[in-house]
N, C-alpha and C positions, 0 to 999 in steps of 0.2 A: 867211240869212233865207229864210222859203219864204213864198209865195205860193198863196192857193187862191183857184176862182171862187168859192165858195160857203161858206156855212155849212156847210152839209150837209156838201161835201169835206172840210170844217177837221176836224170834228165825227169824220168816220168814220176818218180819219187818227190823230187822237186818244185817240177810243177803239174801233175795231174795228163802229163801225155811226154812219149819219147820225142824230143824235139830231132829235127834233120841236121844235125851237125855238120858230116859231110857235106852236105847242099849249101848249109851256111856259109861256112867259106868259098865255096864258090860263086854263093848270091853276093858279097862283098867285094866283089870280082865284076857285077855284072855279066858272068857269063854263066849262072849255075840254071842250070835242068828244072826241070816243072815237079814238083813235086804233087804228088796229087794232095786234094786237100786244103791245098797251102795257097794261097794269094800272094805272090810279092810285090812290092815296089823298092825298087833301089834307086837312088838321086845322089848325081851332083851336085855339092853344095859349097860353097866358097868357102866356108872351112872345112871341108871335109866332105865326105860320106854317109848317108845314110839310107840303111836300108830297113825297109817296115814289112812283117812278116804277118798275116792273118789266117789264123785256122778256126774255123764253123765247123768243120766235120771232119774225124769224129767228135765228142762231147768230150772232156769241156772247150772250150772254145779256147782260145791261147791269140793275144796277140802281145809279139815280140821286134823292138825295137833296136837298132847298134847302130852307134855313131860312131864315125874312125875320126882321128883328130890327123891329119896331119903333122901340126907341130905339138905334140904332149908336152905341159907343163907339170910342173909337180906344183900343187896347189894343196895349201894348206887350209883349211874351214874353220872358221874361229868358234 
């Protein structure tokens, strides 16, 4: 088991940079802040939500995708 202080720590351990978490939920929202860096696009979409998130700078380059479902199923994969 590992232990981090932060998000941010968890985040960049995970994937190679601290992603903006705070911001994220507010990009989900359509109303979050510019983050520098960061590219977004957020869409309505007839099932849902998505918003696509793109970082070039700094390295490495990270692009981050979430789709909200309105109605969640529990789906099983055979």
């Amino acid at each position: 088991m590992q232990n981090f202080v932060s998000m941010d720590d968890l985040t960049l351990r995970l994937t190679g940079a601290a992603l903006p978490l705070p911001q994220l939920m507010a990009w989900l929202d359509r109303t979050g802040p510019p983050v520098n860096g960061w590219q977004i696009n957020a869409q309505a979409l007839p099932s849902g939500r998505r918003v696509m998130a793109d970082r070039q700078q700094p390295l490495p380059a990270l692009q981050l995708t979430v789709l909200l479902d309105p109605n969640p199923e529990v789906r099983l994969m055979p």
